[in-house]
KEPADO-627188 format. One line per 10 residues: number of its first residue (from 1); their letters; for each residue x, y, z of N, C-alpha, C, CB. Coordinates in steps of 0.2 Angstrom, whole numbers, plus 5000, padded with zeros to 4 digits. Atoms other than C-alpha are relative to their C-alpha. Glycine has a CB too. Layout:
// KEPADO-627188
NUM) A) X,Y,Z,X,Y,Z,X,Y,Z,X,Y,Z ~ ...
// end
This chain:
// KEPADO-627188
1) XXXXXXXXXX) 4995,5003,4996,5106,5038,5006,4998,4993,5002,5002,5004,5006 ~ 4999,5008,4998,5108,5019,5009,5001,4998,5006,5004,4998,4997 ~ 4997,5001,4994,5105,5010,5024,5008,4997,5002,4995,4995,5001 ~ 4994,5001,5000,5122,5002,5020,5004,5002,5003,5001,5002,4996 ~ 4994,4994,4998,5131,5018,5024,4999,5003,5008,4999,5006,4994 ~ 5002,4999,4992,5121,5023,5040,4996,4999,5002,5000,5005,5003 ~ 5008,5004,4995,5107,5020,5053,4996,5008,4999,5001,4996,5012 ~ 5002,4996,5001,5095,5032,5056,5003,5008,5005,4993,4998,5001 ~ 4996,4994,4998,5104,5045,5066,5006,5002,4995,5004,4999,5007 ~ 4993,4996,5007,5118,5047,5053,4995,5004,4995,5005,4993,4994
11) XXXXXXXXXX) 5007,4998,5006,5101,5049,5039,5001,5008,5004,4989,4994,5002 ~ 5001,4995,4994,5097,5063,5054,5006,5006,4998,5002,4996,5007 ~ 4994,4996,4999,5114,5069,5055,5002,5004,4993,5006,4995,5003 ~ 5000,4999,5008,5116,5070,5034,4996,5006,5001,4996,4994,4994 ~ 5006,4999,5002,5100,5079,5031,5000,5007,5005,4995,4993,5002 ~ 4999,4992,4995,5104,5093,5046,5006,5002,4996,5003,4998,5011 ~ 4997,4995,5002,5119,5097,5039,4999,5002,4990,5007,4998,5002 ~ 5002,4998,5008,5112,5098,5021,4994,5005,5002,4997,4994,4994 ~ 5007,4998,4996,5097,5109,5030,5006,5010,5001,4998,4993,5011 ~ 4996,4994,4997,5114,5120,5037,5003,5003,4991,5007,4997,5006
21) XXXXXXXXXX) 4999,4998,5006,5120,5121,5019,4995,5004,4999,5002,4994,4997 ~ 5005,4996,5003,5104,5127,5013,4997,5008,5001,4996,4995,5000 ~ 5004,4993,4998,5100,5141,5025,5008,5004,5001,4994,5000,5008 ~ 4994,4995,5002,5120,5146,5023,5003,5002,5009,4996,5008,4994 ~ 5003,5003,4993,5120,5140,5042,5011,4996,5002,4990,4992,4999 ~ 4995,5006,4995,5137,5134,5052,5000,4994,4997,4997,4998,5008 ~ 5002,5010,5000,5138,5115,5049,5002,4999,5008,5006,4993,4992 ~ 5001,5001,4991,5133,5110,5067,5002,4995,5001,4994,5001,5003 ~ 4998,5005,4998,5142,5095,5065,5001,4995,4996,4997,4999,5002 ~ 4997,5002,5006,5154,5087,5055,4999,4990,5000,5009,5003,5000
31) XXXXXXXXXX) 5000,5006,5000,5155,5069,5050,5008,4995,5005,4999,4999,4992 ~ 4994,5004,5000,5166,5056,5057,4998,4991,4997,5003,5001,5009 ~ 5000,5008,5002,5169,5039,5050,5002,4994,5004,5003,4998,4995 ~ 4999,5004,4995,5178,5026,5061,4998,4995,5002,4999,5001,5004 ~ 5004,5007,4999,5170,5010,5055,5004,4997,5003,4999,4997,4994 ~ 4997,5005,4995,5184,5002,5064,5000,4998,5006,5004,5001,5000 ~ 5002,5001,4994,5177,5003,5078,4994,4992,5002,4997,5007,5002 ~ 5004,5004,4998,5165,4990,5074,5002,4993,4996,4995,5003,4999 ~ 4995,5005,5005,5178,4977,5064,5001,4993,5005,5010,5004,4998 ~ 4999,5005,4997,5178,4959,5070,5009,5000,5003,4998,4994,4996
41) XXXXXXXXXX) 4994,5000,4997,5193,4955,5083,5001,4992,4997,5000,5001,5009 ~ 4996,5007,5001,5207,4943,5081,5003,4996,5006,5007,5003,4994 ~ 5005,5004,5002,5203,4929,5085,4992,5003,5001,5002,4994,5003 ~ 5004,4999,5000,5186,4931,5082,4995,4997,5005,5000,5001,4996 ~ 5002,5005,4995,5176,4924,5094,4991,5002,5001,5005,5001,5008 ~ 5006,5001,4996,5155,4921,5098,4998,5001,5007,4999,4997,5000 ~ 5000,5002,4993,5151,4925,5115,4991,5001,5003,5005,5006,5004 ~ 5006,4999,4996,5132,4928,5116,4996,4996,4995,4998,5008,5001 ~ 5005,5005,5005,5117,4916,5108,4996,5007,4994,4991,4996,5007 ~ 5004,4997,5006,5110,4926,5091,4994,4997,4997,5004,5002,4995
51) XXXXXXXXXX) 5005,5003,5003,5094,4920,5089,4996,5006,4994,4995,4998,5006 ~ 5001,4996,5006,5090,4936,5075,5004,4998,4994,5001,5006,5000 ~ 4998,5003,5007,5100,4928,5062,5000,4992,4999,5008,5003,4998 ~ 5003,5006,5001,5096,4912,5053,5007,4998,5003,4998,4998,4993 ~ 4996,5005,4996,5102,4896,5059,5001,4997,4994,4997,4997,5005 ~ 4998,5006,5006,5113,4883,5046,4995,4995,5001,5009,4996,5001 ~ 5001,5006,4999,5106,4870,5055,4991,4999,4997,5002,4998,5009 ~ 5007,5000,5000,5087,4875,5052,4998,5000,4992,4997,5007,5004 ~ 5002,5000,5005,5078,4876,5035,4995,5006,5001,4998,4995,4998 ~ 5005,4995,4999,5064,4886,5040,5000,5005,5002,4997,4999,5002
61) XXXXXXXXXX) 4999,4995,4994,5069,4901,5046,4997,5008,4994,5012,5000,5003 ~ 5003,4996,5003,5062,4912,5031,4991,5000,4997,5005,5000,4995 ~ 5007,4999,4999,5043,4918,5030,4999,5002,4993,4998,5005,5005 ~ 5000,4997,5005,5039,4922,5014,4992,4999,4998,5005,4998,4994 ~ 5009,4997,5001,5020,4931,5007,5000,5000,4992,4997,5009,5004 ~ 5002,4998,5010,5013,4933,4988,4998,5009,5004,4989,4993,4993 ~ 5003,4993,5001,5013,4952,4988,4995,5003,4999,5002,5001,4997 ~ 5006,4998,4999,4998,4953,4981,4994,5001,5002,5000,5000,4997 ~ 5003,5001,4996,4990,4949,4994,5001,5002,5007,5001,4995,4999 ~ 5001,4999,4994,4995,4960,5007,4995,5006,5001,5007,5000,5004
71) XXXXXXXXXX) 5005,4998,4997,4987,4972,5016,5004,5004,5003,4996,4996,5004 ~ 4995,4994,4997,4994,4991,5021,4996,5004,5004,5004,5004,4994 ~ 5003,4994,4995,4989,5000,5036,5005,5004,5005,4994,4997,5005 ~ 4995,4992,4995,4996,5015,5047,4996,5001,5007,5000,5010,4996 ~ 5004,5000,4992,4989,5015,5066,5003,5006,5003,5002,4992,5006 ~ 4997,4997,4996,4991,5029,5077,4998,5000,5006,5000,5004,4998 ~ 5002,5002,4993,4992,5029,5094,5002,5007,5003,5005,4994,5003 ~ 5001,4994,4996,4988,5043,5104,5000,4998,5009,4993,5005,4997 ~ 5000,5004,4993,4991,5044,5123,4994,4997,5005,5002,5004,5005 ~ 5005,5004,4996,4975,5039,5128,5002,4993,4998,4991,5002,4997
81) XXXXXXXXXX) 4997,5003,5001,4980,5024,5118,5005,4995,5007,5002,5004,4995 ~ 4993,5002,4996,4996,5021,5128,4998,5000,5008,5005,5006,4999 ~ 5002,4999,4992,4988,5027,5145,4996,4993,5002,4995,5007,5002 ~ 5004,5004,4998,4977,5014,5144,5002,4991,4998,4995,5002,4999 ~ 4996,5007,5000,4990,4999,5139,5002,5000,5007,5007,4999,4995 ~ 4996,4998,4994,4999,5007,5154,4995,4997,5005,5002,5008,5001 ~ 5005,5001,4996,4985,5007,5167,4994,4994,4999,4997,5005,4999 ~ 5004,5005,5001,4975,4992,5161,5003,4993,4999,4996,5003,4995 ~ 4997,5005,5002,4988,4980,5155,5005,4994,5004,5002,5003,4996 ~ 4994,5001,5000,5003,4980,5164,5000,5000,5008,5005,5005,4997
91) XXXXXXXXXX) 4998,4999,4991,5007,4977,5186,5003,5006,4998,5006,4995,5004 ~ 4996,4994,4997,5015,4992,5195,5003,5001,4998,5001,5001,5004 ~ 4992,5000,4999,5031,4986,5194,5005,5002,4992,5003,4989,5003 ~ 4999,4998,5007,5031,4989,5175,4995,5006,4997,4999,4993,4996 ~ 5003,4995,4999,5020,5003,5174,5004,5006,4995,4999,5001,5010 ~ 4995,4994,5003,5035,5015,5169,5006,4996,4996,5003,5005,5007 ~ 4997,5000,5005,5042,5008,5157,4999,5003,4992,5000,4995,5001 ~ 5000,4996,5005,5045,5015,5139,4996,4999,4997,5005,5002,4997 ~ 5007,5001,5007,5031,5020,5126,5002,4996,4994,4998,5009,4994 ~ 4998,5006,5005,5042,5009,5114,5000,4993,5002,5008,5001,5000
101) XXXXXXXXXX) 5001,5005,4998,5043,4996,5124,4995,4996,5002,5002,5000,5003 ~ 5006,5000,5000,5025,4994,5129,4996,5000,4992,4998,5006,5005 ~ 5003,5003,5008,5017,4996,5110,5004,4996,4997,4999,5006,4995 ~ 4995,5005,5004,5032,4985,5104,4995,4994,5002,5010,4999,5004 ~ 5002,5006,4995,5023,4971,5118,4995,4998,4993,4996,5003,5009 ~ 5007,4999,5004,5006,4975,5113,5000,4998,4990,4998,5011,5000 ~ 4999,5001,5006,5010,4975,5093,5002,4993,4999,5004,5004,4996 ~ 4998,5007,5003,5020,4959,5094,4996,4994,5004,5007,5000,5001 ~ 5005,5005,4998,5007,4949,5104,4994,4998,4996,4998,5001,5006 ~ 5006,5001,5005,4991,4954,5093,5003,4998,4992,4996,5008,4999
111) XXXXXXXXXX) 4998,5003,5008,5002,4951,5076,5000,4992,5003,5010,5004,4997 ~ 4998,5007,5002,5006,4933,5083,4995,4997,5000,5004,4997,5005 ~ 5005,5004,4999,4988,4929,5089,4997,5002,4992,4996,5002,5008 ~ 5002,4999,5008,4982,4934,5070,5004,4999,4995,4999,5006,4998 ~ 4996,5004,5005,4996,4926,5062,4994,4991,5001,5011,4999,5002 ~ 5004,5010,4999,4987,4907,5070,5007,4997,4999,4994,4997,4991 ~ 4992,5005,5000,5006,4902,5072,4997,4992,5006,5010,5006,5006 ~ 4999,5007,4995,5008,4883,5080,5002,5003,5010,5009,4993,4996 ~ 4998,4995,4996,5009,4887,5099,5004,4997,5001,4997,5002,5006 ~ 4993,5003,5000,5025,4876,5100,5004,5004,4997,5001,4995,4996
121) XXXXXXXXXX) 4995,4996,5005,5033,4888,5087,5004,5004,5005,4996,5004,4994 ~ 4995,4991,4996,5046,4901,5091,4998,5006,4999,5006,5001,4998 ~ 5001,4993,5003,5042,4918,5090,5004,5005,5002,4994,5002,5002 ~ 4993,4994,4998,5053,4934,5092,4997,5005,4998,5007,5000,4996 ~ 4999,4991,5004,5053,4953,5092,5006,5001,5002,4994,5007,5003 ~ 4995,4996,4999,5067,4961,5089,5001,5007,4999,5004,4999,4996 ~ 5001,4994,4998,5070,4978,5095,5006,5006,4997,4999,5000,5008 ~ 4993,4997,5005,5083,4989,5083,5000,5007,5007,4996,5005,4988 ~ 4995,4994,4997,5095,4998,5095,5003,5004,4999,5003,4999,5003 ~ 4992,4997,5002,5105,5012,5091,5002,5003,5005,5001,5006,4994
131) XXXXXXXXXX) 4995,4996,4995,5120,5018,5099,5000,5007,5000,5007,4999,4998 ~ 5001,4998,4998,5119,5032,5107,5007,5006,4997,4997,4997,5005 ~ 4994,4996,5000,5133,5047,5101,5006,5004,5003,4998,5002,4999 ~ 4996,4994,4994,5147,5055,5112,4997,4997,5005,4996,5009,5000 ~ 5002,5000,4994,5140,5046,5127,5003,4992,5004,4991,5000,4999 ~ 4997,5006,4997,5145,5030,5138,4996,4996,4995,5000,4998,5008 ~ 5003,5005,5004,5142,5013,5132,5004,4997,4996,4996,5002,4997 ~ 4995,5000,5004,5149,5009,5116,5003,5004,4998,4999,4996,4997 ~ 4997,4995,5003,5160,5023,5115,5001,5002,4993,5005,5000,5001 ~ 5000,4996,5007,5154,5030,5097,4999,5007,5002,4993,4998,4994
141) XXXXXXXXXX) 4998,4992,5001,5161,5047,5094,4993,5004,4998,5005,5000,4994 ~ 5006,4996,5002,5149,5061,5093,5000,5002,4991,4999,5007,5005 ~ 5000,5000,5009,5145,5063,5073,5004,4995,4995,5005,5008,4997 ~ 4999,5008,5001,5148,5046,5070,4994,5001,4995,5000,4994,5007 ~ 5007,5003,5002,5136,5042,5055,4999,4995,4996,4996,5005,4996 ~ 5002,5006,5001,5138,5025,5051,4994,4994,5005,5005,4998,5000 ~ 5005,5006,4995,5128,5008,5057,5003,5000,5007,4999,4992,4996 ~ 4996,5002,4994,5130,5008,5074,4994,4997,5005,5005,5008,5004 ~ 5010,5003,4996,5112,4998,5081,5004,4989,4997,4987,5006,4991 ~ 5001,5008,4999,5108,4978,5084,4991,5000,5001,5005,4995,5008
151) XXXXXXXXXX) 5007,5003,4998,5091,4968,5085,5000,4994,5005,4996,4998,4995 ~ 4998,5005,4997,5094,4957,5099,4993,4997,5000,5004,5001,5006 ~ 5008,5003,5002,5078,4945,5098,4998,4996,5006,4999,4994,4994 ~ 5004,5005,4996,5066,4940,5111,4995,4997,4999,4999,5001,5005 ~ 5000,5006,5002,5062,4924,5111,4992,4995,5003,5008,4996,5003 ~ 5003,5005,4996,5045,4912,5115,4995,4997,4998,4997,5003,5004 ~ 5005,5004,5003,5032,4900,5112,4996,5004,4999,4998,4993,5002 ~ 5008,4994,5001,5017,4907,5102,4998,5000,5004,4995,4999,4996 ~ 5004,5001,4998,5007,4899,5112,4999,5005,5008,5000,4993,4999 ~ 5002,4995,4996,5013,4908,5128,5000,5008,4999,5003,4999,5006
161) XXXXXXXXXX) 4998,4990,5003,5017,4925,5119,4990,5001,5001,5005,5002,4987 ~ 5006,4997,5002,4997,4924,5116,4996,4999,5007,4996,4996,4991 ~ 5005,5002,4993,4989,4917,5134,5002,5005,5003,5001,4993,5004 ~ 4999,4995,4995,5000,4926,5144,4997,5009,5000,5009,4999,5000 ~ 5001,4994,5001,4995,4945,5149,5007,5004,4997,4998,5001,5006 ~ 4996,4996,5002,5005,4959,5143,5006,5003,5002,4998,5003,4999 ~ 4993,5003,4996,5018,4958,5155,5004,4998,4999,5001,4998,5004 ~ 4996,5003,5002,5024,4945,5150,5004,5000,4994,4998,4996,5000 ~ 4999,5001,5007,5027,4949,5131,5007,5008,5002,4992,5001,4994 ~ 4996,4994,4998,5035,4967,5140,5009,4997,5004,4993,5005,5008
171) XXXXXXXXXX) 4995,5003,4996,5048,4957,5151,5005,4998,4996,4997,4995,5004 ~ 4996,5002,5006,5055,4948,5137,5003,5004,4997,4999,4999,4995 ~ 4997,4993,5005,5058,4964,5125,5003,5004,5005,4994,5005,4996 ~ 4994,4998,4997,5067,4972,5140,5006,4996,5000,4999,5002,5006 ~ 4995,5003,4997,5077,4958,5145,5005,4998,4991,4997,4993,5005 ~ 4996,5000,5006,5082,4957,5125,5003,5007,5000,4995,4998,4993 ~ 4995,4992,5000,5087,4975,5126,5005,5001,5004,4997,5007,5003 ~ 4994,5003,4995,5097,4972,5140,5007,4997,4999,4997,4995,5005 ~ 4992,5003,5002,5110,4963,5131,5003,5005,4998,5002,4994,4993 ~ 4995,4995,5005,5115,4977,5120,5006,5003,5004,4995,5006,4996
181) XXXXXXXXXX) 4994,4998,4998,5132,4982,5124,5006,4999,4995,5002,4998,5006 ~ 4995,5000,5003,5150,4985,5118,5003,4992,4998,5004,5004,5004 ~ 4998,5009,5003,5153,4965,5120,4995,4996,4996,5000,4993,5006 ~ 5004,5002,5003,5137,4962,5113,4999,5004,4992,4996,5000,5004 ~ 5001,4997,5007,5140,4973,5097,5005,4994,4998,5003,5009,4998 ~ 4992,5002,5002,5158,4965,5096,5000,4992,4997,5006,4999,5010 ~ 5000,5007,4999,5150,4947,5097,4994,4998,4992,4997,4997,5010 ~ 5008,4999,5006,5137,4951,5081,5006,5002,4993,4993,5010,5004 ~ 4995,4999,5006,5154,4957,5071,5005,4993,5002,5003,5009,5000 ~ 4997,5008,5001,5162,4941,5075,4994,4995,4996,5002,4995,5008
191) XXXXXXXXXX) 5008,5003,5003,5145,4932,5070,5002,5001,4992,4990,5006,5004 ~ 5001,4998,5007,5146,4939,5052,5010,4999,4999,4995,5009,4998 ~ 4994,5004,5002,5164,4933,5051,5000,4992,4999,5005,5000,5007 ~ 4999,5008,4998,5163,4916,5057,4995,4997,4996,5000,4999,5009 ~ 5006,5004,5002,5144,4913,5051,4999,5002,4991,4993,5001,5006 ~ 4998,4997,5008,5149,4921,5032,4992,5006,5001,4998,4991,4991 ~ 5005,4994,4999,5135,4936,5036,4994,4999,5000,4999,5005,4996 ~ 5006,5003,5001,5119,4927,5040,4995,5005,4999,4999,4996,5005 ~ 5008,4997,5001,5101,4935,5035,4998,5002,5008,4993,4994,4995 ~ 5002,5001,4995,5092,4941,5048,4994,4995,5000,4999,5005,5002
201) XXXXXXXXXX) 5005,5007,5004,5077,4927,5050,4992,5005,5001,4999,4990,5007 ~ 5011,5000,5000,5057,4931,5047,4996,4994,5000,4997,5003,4993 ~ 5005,5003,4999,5051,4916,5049,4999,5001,5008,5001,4993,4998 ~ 4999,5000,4992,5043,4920,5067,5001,5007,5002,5006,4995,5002 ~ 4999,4997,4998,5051,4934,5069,4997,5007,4999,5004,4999,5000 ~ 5002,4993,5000,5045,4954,5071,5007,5005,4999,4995,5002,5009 ~ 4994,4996,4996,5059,4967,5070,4994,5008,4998,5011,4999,4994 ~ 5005,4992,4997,5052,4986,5077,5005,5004,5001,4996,5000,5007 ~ 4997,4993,4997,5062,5003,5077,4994,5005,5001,5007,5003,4996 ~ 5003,4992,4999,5058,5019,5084,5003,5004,4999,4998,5002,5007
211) XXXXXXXXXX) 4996,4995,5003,5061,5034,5076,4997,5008,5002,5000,4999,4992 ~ 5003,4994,4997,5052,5045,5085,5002,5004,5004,4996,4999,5002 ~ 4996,4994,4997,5067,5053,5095,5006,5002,4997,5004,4997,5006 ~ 4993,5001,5003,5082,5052,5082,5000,5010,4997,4999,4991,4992 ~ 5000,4991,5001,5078,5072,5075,4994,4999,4994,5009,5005,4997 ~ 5000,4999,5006,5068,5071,5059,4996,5005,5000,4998,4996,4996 ~ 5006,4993,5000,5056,5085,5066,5005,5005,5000,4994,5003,5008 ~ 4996,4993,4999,5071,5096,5069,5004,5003,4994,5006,4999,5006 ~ 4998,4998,5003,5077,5096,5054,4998,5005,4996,5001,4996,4998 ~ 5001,4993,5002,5076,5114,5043,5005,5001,4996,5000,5005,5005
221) XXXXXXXXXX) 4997,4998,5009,5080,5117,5025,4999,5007,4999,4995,4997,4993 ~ 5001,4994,5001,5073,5134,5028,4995,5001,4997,5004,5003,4998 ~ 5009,5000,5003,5055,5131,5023,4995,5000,5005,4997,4992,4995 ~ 5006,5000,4995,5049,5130,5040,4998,4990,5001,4990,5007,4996 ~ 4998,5004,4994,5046,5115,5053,4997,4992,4993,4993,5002,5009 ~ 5004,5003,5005,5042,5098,5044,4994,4997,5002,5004,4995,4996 ~ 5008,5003,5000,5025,5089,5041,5003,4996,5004,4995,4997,4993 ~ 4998,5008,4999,5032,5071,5044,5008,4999,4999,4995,4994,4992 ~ 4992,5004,5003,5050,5063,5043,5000,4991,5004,5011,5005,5006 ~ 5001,5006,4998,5052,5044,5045,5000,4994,4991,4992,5000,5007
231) XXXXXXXXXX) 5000,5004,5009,5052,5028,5031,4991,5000,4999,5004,4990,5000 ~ 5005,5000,5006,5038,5029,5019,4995,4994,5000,5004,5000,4991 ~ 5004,5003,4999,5028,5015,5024,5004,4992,5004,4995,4999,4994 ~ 4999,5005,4998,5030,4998,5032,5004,4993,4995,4995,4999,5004 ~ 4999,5004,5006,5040,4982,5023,5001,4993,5004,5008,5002,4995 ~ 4999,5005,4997,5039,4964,5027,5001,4999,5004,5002,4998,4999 ~ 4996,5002,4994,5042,4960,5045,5002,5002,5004,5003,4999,4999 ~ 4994,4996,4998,5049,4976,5049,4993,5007,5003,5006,5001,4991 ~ 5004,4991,4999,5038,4993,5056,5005,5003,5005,4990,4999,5005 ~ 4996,4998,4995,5045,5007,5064,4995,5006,5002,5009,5002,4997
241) XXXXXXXXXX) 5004,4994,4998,5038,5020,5074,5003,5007,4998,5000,4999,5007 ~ 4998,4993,5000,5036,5038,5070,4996,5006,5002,5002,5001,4995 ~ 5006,4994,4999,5027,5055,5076,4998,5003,4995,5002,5006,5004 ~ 5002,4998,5009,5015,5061,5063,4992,5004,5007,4997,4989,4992 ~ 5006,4996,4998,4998,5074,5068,4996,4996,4991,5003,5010,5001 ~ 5005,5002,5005,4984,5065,5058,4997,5008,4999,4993,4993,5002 ~ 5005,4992,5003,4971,5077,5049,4994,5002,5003,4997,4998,4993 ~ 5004,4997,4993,4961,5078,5065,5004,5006,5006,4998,4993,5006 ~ 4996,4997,4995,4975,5087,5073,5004,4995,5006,4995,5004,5004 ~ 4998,5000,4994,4979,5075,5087,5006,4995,4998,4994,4997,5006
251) XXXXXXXXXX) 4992,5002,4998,4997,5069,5090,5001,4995,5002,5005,5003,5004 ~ 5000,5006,5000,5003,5052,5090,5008,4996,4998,4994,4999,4996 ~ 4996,5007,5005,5015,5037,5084,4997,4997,4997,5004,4993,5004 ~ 5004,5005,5003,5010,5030,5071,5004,4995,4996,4996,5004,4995 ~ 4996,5005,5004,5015,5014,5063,4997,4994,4996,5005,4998,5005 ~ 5000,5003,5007,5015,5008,5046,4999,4991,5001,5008,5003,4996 ~ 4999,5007,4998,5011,4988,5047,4998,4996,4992,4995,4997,5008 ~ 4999,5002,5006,5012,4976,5031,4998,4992,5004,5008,5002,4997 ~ 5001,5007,4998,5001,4958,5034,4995,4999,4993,4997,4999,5010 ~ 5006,5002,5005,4991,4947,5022,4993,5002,5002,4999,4993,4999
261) XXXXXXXXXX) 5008,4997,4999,4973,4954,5019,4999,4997,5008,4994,4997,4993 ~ 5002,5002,4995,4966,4942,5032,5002,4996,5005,4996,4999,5000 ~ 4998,4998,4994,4977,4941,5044,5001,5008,5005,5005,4996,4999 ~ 5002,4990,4996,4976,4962,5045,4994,4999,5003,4999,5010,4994 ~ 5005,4999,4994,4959,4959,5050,4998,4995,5006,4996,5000,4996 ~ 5000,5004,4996,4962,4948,5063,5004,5005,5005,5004,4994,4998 ~ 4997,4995,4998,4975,4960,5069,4996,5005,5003,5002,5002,4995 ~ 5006,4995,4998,4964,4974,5069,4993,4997,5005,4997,5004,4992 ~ 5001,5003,4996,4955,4964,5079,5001,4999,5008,5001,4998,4998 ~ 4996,5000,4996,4964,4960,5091,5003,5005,5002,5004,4996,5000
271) XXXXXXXXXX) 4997,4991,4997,4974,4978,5094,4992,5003,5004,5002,5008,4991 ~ 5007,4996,4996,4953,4985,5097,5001,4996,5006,4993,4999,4997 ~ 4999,5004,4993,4953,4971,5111,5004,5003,5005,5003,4993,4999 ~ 4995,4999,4997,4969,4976,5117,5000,5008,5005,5006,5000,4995 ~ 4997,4994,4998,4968,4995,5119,4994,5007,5002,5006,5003,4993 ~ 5004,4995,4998,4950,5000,5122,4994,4993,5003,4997,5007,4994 ~ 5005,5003,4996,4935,4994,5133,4993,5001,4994,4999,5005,5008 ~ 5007,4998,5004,4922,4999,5119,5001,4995,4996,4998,5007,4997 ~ 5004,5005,5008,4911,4988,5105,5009,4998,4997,4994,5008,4990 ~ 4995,4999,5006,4924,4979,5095,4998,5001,4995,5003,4997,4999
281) XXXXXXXXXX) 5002,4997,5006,4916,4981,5079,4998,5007,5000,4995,4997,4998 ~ 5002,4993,5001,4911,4999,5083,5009,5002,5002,4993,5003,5005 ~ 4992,4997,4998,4932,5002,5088,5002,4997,4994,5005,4998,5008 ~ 4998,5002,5004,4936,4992,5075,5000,5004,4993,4998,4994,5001 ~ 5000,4994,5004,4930,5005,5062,5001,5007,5002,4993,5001,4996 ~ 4997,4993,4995,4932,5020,5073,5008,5000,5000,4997,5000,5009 ~ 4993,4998,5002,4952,5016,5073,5004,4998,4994,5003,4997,5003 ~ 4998,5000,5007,4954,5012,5054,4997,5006,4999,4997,4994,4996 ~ 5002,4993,5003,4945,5029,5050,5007,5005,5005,4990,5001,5003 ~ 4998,4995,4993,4954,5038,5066,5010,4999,4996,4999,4995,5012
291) XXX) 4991,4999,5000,4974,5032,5060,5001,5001,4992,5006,4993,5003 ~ 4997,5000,5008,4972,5034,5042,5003,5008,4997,4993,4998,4993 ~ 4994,4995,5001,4985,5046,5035,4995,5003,4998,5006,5000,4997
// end
């Protein structure tokens, strides 16, 4: 199935009822369609700044790598991991915020400081929202399984994305989550009216989902529970999170990341720095062995 057609809860939603098909099962949940719900208005109109899709006025807004030259790794993050972004990284006042939002921070600070961007430059993570089903908000129907998500982008010079502590990079990626809403879907399907459907941009920019709540554990063909669900590795620019049990047993997010050779090792670098007090050359092989699938 094609992103095209739906996000990952529709994928979800597909995939359960072919699950119900197979074990001869209820369908627990029919489809609905109702792209119209997300059709630009007349007049169409702009009402919020989109810095995730390119800009006419810019040139440089696309990043582009020789392929054979990158560098594919899968990290996992177990809660020791996480506890100790939490507890070590962040004030109080942010303390409780979400496991997404916190390893979104983390990932998109050590990816910038191992790119070597100009600290003038602009940098972004975009955080892939989906709409939520049946619930307030932007009133999508429950068994809705088209695209119903945004990446709104937050926005900052390298230079302070990489000085500042991890707060700072946490503060941002909420306050970019914070737009999302029914005017702020509305104002993203005028955008692709009015601006002929701009790309989204990679020069600069991170986009991150999480798929670690959407169902793919729950799904059942009637073979019994599954190993893994989620996409098949990381692509340009792009990682998403997902629950995976390495081959030690211990439970985690792991997520797939796609960078030129040496800037991964910069990377990996930097992450050791970030998420443990021990050797960095001795963490630095201890978590390339520890997350490899």
């Amino acid at each position: 199935m094609n992103h095209t057609i739906c996000d990952s809860l529709g994928l979800v939603q597909f995939l359960t009822m072919v699950g119900d098909i197979a074990r001869a099962a209820p369908i627990s949940k029919f489809p609905v369609w109702q792209r119209e719900l997300f059709s630009a208005r007349d007049p169409p109109r702009i009402t919020f700044p989109h810095h995730e899709y390119e800009d006419e006025s810019q040139h440089c807004n696309k990043e582009t790598w020789d392929s054979h030259e990158m560098a594919h790794e899968s990290f996992l993050f177990g809660p020791k991991e996480i506890a100790f972004l939490r507890n070590n990284h962040l004030p109080h006042h942010l303390r409780k915020c979400s496991t997404f939002e916190i390893l979104s921070a983390c990932l998109w600070k050590c990816r910038t400081i191992a790119l070597g961007m100009n600290p003038n430059e602009t940098v972004g993570l975009s955080p892939f929202i989906t709409a939520p089903r049946g619930k307030v908000g932007l009133q999508v129907p429950n068994g809705y399984y088209g695209n119903a998500f945004a990446f709104p982008m937050a926005i900052s010079e390298a230079g302070l994305l990489c000085q500042n502590p991890l707060g700072y990079a946490l503060g941002l990626i909420k306050k970019a989550k914070a737009q999302m809403s029914a005017e702020y879907a509305s104002s993203i399907a005028d955008l692709m009216v009015l601006k002929g459907r701009p790309m989204y941009k990679t020069r600069g920019n991170y986009l991150i989902g999480d798929t670690t709540h959407v169902g793919f554990s729950d799904v059942d063909f009637g073979w019994g529970s599954p190993i893994y669900g989620g996409p098949a590795g990381a692509i340009p620019f792009v990682s998403f999170f997902g629950r995976f049990t390495n081959s030690e047993g211990e439970d985690g997010i792991v997520v797939p990341i796609l960078l030129p050779h040496h800037v991964m090792k910069r990377f990996l670098y930097e992450l050791v720095k970030i998420i443990t007090k021990d050797p960095v050359e001795k963490s630095c092989n201890k978590l390339a062995k520890r997350s490899m699938l």
